[in-house]
DRENMIMAR-856683 format. One record per atom (N, C-alpha, C): x, y, z; residue in three letters. Coordinates in steps of 0.001 Angstrom, whole numbers, padded with zeros to 6 digits, always signed. Example, Ala and Ser with C-alpha at 12.3 -4.5 7.8 and 13.67 -1.06 7.14 Angstrom:
% residues 2
+013190-005690+007800Ala;+012300-004500+007800Ala;+013200-003300+007800Ala;+012850-002250+007080Ser;+013670-001060+007140Ser;+012900+000030+007870Ser;
END
This chain:
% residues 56
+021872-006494+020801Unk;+020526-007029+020725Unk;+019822-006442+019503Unk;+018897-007178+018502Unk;+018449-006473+017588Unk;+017576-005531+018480Unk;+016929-004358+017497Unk;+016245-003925+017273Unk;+014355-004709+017117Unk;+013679-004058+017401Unk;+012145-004737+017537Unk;+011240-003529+016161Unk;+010528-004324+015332Unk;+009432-003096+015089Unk;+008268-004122+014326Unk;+007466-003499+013970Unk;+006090-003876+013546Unk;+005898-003682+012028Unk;+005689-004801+011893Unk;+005553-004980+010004Unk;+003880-005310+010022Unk;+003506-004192+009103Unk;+002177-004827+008634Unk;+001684-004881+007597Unk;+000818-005781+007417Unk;+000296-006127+006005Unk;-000479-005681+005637Unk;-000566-004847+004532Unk;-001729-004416+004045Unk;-002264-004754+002946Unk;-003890-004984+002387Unk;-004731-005440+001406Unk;-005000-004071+000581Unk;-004730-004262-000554Unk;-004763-002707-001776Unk;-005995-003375-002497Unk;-006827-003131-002568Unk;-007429-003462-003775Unk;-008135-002090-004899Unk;-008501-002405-006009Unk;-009195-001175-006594Unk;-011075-001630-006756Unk;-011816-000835-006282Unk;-012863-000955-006299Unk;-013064-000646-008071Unk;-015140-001789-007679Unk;-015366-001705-009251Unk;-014781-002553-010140Unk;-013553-003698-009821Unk;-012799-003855-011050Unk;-013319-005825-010676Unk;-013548-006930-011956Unk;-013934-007886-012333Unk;-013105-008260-012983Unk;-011990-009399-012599Unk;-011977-009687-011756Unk;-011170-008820-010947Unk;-011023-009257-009372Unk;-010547-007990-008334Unk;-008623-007829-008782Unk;-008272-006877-008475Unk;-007127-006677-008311Unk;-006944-006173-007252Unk;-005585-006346-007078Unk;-005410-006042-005566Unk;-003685-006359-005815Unk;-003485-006016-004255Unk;-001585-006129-004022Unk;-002046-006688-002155Unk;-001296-007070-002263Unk;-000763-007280-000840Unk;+000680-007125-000314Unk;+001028-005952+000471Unk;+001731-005348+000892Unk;+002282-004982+002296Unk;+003504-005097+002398Unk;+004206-005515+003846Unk;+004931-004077+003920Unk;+004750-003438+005853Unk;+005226-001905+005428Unk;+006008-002233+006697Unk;+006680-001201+007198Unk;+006754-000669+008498Unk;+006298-000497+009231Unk;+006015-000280+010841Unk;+004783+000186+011464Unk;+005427+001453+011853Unk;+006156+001841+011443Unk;+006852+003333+011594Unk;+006588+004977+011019Unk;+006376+003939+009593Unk;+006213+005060+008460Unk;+004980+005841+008847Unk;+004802+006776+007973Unk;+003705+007615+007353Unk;+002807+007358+006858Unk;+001399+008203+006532Unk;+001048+007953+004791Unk;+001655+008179+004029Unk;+002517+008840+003996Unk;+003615+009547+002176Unk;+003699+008182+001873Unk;+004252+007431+002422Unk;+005028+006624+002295Unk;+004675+004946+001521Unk;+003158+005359+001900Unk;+002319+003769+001434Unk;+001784+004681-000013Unk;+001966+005967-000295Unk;+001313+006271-001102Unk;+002518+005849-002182Unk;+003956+006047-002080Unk;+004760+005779-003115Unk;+004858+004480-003174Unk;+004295+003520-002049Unk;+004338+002227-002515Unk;+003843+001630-003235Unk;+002127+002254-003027Unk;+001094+001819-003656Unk;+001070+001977-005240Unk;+001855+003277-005357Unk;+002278+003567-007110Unk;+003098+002847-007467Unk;+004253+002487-006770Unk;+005035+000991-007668Unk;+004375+000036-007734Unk;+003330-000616-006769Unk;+003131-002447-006924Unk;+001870-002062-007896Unk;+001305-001010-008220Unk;+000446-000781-009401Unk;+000802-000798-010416Unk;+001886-000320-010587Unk;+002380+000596-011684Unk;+002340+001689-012043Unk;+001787+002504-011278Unk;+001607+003589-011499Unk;+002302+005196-011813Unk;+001938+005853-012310Unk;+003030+006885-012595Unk;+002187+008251-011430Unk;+001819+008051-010657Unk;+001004+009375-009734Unk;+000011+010374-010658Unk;-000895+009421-011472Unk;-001558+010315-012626Unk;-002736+009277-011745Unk;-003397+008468-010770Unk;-004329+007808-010531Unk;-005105+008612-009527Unk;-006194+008533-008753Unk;-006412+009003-007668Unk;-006910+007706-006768Unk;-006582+007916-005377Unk;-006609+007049-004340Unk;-006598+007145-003121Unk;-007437+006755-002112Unk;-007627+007187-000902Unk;-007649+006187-000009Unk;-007226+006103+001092Unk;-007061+005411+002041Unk;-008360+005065+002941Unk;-008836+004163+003254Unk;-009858+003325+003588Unk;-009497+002738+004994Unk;-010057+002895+006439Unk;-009134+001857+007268Unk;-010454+000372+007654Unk;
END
């Protein structure tokens, strides 16, 4: 039988910015924060030189 788990979507956006940017992003419902934080630096681009905080 498979396995069951919870995928969720999450809305990234960066405040302040015209027009908006943003990602929309599909996780685990398993994980961590570590974990959306290394995501959030790839679908940015980012190299971990940004600062960013989680909002619920």
């Amino acid at each position: 039988m498979a396995k069951s788990y919870t995928v969720y979507a999450l809305h990234a956006q960066l405040r302040d910015i015209k027009p908006p940017v943003w990602r929309r992003i599909r996780v685990n419902g398993n994980i961590t924060l570590r974990k959306p934080h290394h995501i959030l630096q790839a679908a940015f681009g980012w190299t971990d030189a940004h600062l960013h905080d989680f909002e619920v």
